[in-house]
C-alpha positions in Angstrom: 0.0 0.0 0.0 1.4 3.6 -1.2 2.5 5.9 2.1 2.5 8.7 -0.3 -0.4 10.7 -2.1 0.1 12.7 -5.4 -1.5 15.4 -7.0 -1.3 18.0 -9.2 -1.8 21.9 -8.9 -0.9 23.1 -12.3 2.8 22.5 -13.0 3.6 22.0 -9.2 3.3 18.6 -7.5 2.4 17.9 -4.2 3.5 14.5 -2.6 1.9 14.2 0.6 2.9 11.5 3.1 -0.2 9.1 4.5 1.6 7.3 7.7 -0.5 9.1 10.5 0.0 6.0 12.4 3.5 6.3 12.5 3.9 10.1 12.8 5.0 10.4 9.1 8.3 8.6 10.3 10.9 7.8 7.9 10.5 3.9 7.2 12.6 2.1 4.5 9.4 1.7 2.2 8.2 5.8 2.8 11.9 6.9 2.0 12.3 4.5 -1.4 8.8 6.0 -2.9 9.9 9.6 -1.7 12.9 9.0 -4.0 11.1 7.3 -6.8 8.7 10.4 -6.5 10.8 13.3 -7.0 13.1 11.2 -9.7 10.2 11.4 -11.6 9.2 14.6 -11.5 12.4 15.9 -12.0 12.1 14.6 -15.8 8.2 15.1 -15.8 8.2 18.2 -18.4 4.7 18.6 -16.7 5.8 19.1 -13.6 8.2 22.3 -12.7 8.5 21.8 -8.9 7.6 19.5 -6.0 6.1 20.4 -2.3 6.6 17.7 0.2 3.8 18.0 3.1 2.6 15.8 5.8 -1.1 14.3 6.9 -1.9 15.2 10.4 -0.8 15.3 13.4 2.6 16.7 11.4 4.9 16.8 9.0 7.3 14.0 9.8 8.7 12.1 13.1 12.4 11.0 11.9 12.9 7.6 11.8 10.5 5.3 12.3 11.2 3.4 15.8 8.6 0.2 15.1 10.6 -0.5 12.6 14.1 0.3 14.0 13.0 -2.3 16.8 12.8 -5.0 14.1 17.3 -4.3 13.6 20.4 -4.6 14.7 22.6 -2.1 15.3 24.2 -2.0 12.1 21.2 -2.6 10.0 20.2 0.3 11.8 23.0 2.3 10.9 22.5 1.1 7.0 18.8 2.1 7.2 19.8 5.6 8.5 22.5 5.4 5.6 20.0 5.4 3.1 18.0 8.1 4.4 20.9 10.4 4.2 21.7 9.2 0.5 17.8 10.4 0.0 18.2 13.8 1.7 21.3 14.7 0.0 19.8 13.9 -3.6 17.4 16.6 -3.2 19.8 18.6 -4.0 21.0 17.1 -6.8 17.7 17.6 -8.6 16.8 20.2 -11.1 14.0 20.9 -9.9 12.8 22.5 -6.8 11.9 20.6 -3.4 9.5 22.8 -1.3 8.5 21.4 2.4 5.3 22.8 4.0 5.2 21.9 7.6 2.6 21.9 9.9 2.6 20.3 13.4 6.4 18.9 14.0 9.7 18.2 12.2 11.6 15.9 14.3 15.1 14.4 14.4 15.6 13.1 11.2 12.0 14.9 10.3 13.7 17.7 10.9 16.7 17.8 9.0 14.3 16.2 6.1 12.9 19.7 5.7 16.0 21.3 6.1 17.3 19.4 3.0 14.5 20.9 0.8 15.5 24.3 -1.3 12.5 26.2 0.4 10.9 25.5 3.4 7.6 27.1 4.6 6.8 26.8 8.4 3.4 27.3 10.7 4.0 29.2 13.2 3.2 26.7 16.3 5.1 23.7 14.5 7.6 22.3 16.8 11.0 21.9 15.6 13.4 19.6 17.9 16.5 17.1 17.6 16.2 15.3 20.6 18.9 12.7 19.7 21.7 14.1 22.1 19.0 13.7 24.8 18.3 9.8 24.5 22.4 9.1 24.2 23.6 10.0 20.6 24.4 12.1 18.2 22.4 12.7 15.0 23.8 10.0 12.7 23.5 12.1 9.4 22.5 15.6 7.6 24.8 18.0 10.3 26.2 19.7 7.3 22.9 20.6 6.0 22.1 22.0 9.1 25.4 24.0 9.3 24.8 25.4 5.7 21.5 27.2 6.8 22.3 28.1 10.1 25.6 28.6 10.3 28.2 26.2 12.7 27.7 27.9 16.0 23.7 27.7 15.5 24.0 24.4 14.3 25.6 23.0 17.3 23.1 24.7 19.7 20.3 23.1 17.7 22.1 19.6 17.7 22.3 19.1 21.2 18.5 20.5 21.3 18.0 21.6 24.8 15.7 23.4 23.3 11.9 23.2 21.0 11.8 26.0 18.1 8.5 27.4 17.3 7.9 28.2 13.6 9.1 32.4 14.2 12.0 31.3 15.8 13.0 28.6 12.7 12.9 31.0 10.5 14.8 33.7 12.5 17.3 31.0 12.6 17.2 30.0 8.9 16.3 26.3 9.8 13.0 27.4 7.6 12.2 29.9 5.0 8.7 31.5 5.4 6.4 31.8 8.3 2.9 31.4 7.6 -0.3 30.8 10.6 -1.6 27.2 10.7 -2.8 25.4 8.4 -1.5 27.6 5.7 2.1 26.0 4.6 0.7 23.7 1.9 -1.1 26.9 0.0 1.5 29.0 0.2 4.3 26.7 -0.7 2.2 25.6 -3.8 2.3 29.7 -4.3 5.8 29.8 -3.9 6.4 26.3 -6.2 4.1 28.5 -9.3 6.3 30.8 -8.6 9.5 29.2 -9.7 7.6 27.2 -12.6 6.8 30.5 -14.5 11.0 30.9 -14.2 12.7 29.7 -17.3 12.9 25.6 -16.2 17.3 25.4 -17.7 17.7 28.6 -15.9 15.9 27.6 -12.4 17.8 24.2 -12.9 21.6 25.3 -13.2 21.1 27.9 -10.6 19.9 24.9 -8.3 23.2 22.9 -8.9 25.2 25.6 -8.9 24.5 26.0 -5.4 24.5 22.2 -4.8 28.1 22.2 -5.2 28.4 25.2 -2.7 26.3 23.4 0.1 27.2 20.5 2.5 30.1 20.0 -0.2 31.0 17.3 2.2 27.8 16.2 3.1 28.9 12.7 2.2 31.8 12.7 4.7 29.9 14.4 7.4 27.4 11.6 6.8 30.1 9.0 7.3 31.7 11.1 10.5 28.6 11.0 12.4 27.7 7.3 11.4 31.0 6.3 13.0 30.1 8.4 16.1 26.8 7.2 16.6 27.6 4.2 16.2 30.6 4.2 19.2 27.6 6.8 20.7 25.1 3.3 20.8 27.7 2.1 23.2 27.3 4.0 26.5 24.6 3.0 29.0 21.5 6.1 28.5 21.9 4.9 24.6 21.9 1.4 25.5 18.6 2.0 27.4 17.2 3.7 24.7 17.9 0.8 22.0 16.5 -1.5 24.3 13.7 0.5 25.1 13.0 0.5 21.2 14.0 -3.3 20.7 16.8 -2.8 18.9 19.0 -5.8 19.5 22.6 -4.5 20.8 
């Protein structure tokens, strides 16, 4: 069964994920249709840009701890591997990635939305990466956050003492545009028309020129913070937290 809806406004496309029962988290299945999605698109001449939005009760959770439970540790590590080959492809893509999110972005939710090119925010979503707090450090997609917040900014929000509200996101640069509830999907379709009635080579080459500015070692940092997390998974409050998730360590 499809975790993903798709329709059409115009030249924009809207991919919407349908996991309410899991938060919108990021299982295997959800991340490989993401990809599939916006591979298409990017060579759909019909389509000019992409918005990525959530079902209720927000736009995504991170990963997806049901199905963490069901791993090892290093399948787990491999599974949050491919999710940070995902993120970083956005960029890679012609086409723009808009995120409109409503509710929550969390842990790897949050850096999700980050790796879009625009990101439009309601004001009371909660932004949080609460991995420091159950024993780890985020396993991927720091250097995304360091390109839109800057390092010093990005290590405050790593260790996330603290929830963002939509203003304060934005003030940051973790988002793009504030908008009131229930607002982000209309005006990041607004913003997505937008950059269709751009000329499409013009709107692409400015998108990878920029791609090879950003996270330029996004790969490596990946790989850094796999390796941490991984000797991370080894001290007793993460050990409690696997456990408390199933994961067999």
């Amino acid at each position: 069964m499809s975790e993903l809806a798709f329709e059409r406004v115009g030249d924009v496309a809207i991919l919407r994920i349908e996991r309410a029962a899991r938060r919108n988290a990021l299982g295997d299945a959800l991340v490989a249709e993401l990809r599939r999605a916006l591979q298409a698109n990017d060579v759909d001449d019909a389509v000019g840009a992409t918005v990525i939005t959530g079902v209720a009760p927000g736009f995504c959770a991170g990963s997806d701890l049901k199905e963490l439970g069901s791993m090892s540790l290093e399948e787990m590590i491999e599974h949050e591997s491919r999710t940070a080959r995902f993120c970083r492809e956005i960029a890679q893509l012609r086409k723009p990635v808009l995120a409109a999110v409503e509710g929550f972005a969390l842990g790897g939710g949050f850096i999700f939305a980050a790796s879009c090119d625009v990101v439009v925010t309601a004001r009371s979503t909660r932004w949080n990466l609460p991995e420091v707090r159950i024993g780890w450090i985020p396993p991927w997609g720091i250097e995304t956050l360091i390109d839109r917040v800057g390092l010093a900014r990005a290590r405050q929000l790593v260790w996330g003492a603290q929830d963002l509200d939509g203003e304060e996101a934005v003030r940051l640069g973790v988002a793009d545009h504030l908008v009131d509830d229930g607002q982000t999907l209309a005006r990041a379709t607004e913003l997505g028309r937008e950059l269709t009635r751009l000329p499409r080579e013009a709107v692409g080459s400015t998108k990878l020129y920029f791609a090879t500015k950003a996270a330029r070692d996004g790969e490596g940092g990946d790989r850094l913070a796999s390796h941490l997390f991984r000797d991370d998974c080894r001290n007793p409050v993460a050990q409690a937290t696997l456990r408390k998730f199933g994961v067999r360590v």
